[in-house]
C-alpha positions as CSV (number, residue, x, y, z in Angstrom):
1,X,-84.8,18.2,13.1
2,X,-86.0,19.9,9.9
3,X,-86.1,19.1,6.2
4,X,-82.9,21.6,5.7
5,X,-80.8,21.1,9.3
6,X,-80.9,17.7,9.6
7,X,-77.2,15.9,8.7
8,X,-79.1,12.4,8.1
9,X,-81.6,10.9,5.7
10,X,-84.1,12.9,5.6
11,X,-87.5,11.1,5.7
12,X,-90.1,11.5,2.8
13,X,-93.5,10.7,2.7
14,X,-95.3,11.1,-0.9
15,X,-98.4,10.3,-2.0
16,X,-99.4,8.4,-5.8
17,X,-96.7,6.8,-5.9
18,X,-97.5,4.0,-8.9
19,X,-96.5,6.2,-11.2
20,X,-95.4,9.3,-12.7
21,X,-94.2,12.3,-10.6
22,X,-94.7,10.4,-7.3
23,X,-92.7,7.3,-8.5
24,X,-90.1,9.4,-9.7
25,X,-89.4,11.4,-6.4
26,X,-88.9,8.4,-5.0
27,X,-86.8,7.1,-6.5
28,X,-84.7,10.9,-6.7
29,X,-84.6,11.0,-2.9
30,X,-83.1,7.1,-2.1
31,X,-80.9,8.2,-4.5
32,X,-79.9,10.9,-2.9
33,X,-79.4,8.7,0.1
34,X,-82.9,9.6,1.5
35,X,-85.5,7.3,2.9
36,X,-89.3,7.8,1.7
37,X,-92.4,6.3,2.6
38,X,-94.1,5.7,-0.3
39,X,-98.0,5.8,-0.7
40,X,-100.7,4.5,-3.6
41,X,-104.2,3.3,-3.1
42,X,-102.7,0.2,-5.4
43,X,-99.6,-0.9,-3.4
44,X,-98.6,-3.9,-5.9
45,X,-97.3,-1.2,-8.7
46,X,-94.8,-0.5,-6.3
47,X,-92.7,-3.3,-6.2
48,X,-90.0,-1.8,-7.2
49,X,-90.1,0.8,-4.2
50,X,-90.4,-1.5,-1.8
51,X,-87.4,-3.6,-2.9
52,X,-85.3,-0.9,-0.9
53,X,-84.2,-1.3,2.5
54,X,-84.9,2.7,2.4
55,X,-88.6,2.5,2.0
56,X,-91.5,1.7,3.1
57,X,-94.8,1.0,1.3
58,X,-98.0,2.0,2.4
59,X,-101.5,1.5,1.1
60,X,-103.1,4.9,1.3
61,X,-106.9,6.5,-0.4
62,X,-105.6,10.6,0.7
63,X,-110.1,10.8,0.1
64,X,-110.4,8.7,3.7
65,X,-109.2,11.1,6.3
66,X,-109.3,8.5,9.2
67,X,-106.9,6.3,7.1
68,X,-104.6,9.6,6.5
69,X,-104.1,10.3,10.3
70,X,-103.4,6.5,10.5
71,X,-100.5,6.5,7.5
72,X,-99.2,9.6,8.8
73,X,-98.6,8.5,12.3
74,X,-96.9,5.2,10.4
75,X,-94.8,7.2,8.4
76,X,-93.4,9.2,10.9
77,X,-92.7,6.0,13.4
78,X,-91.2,4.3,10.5
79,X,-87.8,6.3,11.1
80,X,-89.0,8.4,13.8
81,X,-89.5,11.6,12.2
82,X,-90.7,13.2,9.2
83,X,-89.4,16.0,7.2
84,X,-90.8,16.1,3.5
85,X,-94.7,15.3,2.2
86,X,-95.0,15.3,-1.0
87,X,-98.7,15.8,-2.0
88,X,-98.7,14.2,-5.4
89,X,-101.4,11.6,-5.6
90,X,-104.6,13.5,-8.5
91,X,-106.6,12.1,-11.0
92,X,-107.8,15.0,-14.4
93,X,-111.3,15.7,-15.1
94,X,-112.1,16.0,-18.6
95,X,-115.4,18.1,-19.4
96,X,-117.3,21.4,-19.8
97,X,-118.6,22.8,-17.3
98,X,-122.2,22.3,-18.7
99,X,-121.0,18.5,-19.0
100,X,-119.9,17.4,-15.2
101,X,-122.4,16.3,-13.1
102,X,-121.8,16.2,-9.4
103,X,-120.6,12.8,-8.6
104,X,-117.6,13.8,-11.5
105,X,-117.3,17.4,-9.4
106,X,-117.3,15.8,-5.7
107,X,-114.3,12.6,-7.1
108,X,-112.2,15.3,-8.6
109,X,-112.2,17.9,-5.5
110,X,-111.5,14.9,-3.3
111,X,-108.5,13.7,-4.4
112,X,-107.0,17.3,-5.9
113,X,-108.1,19.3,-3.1
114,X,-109.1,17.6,0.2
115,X,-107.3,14.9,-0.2
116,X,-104.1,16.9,-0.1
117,X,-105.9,19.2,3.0
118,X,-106.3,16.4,4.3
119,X,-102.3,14.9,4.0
120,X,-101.5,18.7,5.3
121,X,-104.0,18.5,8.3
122,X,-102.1,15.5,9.5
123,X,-98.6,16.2,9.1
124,X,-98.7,19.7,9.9
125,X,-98.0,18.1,14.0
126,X,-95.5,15.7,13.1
127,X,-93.7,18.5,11.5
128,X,-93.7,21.0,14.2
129,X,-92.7,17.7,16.5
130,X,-89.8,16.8,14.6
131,X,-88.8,21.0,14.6
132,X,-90.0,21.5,11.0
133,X,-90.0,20.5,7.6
134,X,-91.0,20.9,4.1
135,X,-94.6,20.8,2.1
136,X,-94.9,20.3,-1.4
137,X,-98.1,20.3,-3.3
138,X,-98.2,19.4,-6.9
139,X,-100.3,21.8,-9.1
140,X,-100.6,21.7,-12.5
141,X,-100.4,24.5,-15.3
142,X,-104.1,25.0,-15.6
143,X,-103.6,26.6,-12.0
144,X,-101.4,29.1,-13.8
145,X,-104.2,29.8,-16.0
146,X,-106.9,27.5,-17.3
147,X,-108.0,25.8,-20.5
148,X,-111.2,24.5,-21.7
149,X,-112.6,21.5,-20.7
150,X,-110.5,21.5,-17.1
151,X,-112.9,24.0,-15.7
152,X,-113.1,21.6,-12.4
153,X,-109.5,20.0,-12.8
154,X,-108.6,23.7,-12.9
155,X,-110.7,24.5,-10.3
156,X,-109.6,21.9,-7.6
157,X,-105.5,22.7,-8.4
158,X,-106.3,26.4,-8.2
159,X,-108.2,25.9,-4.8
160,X,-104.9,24.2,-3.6
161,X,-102.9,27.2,-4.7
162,X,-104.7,29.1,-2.6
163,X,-104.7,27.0,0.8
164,X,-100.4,26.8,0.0
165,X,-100.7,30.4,-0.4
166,X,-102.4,30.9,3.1
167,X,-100.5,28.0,4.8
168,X,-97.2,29.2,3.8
169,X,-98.5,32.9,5.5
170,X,-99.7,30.7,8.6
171,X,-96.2,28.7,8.8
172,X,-94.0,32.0,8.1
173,X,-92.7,32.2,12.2
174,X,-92.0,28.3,12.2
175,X,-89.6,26.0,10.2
176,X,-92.3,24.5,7.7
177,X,-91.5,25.6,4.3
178,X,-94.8,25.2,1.8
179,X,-93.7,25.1,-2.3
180,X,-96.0,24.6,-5.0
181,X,-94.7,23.0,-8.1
182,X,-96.6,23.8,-11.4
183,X,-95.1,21.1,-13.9
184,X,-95.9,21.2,-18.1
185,X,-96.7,18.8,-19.8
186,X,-94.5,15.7,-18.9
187,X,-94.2,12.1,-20.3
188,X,-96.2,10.5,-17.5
189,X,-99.3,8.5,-17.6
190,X,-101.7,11.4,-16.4
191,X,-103.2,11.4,-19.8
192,X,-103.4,7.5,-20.7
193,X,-104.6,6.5,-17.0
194,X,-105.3,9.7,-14.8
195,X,-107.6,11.6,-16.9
196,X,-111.3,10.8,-17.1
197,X,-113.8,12.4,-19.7
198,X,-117.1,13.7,-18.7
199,X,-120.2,11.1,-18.7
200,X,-121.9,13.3,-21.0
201,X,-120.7,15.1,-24.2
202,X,-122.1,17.8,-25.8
203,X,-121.4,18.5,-29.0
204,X,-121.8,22.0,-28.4
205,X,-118.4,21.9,-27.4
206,X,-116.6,20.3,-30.2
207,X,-115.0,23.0,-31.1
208,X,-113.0,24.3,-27.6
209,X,-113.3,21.1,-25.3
210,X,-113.8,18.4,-28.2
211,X,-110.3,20.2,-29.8
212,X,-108.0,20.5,-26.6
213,X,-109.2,16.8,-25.7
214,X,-107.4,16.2,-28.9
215,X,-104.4,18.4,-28.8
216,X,-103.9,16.1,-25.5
217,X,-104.4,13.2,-27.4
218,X,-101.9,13.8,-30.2
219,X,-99.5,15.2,-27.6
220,X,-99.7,12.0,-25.3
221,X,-96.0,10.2,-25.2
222,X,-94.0,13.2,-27.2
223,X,-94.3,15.9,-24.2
224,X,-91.2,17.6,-23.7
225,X,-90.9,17.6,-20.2
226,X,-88.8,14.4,-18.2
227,X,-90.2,13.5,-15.2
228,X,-87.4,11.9,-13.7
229,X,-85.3,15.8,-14.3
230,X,-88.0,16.9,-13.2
231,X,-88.2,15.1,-9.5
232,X,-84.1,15.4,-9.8
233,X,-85.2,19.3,-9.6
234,X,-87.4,18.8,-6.6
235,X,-84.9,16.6,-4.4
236,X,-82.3,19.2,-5.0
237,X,-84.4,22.0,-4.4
238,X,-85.0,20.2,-1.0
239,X,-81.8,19.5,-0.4
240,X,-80.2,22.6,-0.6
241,X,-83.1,24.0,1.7
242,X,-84.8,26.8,-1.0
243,X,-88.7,26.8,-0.7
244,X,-90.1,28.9,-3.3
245,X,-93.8,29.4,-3.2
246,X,-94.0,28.8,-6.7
247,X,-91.9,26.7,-9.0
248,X,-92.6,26.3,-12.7
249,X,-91.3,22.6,-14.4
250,X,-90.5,22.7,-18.2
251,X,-89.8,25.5,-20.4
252,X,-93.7,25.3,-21.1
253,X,-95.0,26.0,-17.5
254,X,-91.7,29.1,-17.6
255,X,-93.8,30.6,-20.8
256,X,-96.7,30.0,-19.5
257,X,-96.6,31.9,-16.2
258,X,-94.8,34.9,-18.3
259,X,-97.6,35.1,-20.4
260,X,-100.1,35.2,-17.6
261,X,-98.4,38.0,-16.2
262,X,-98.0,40.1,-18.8
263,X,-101.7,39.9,-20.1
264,X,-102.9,40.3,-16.3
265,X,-100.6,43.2,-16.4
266,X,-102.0,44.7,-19.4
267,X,-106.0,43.8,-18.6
268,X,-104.9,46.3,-15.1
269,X,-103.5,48.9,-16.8
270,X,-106.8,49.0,-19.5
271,X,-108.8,49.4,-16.7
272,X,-107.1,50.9,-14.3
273,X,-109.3,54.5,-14.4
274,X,-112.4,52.2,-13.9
275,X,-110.9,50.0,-10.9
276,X,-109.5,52.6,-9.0
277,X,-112.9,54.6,-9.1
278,X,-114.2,51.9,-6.8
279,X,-112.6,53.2,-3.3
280,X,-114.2,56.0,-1.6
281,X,-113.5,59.8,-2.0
282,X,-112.3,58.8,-5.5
């Protein structure tokens, strides 16, 4: 019984939880009359979660992969199936690329990229068990294109573009949908609590890290986009069984991909003569 076919609750399991994006999915989908399984490496921020009868609260790291498998197999007993995983749970890395060091590099892939692989790995079963289901991945707009000082962040986001891209080709003769969802910037705590600066600064890069550290800064509890509209989106979206590959949250994220577009556009035409001289017998 699939995300789209099924006539009951469907059953969600989301990951971060304790705040932003994750809480408020949650909450979207028991309002919706859904049930979720809701996951956070901290479990006592979600009190509020757990006081309904429709969820259930689950300590989960999405960096252990044995303790994955384990929550997954929890979830899906919980109500017997499982339809929606939200891969939500990330933490932002702040720093030139010149300023990571590897520890800095290896936390941000693991829970932006394999920790999500990881999420995917394990429900990808329980999906085609319960007949199919739904798969969405948070990015973020520096996947759209990138800015400086989230040359890793970037980075670990755009890798999981990529496996979505490929998985969504894998899943395309079976009933599991894969959406990306490519938010803005939006009043939740990623800046105040989920974004780590670099160990080292250089101040070499005052001027293009040092000033976009600060644009976030000054932009940090005024950004336009509502993360509870913004989950409402996603539940709907769900709901009404549509699975786009890509979808763009906040007018920002809209711009932002047309933008990208049209200079990618332009850059191919420029050099169009030169690329196409590439291919044999040309």
């Amino acid at each position: 019984m699939n995300a789209e076919s099924t006539s009951g609750p469907r059953v969600w399991l989301i990951t971060g939880c304790s705040s932003g994006f994750g809480a408020e999915i949650a909450r979207a989908a028991l309002a919706a009359g859904d049930r979720v399984v809701a996951t956070a490496r901290d479990v006592s921020q979600l009190a509020e979660l757990s006081a309904s009868e429709e969820c259930r609260v689950i300590k989960l790291d999405v960096t252990q992969p044995a303790a994955v498998a384990s929550v997954l197999k929890e979830a899906h007993a919980a109500w017997g199936r499982l339809d929606v995983v939200v891969n939500n749970a990330g933490a932002g890395l702040l720093g030139a690329l010149e300023e990571v060091n590897d520890r800095e590099i290896e936390a941000c892939m693991a829970v932006n990229f394999y920790g999500p692989l990881n999420v995917m790995r394990a429900a990808l079963p329980l999906l085609r068990e319960g007949g199919g289901g739904h798969i969405i991945n948070i990015s973020a707009a520096a996947a759209i294109a990138n800015y400086a000082g989230f040359a890793i962040y970037g980075a670990a986001k755009a890798a999981l573009e990529a496996a979505s891209e490929s998985l969504r080709a894998e899943m395309a003769h079976s009933a599991v949908k894969v959406t990306l969802v490519q938010p803005g910037p939006f009043r939740t705590e990623f800046v105040g609590r989920s974004l780590r600066r670099t160990a080292v600064v250089l101040p070499e890069y005052e001027g293009t890290v040092g000033k976009f550290a600060a644009l976030l800064g000054r932009m940090n509890g005024r950004q336009p986009g509502d993360p509870a509209r913004a989950a409402a989106v996603i539940v709907e979206m769900v709901r009404q069984g549509r699975s786009p590959m890509r979808l763009a949250l906040g007018k920002y994220a809209v711009k932002k991909v047309r933008d990208t577009a049209t200079s990618r556009l332009r850059e191919v035409d420029e050099f169009e003569s030169e690329s196409t001289r590439a291919d044999f017998g040309t």
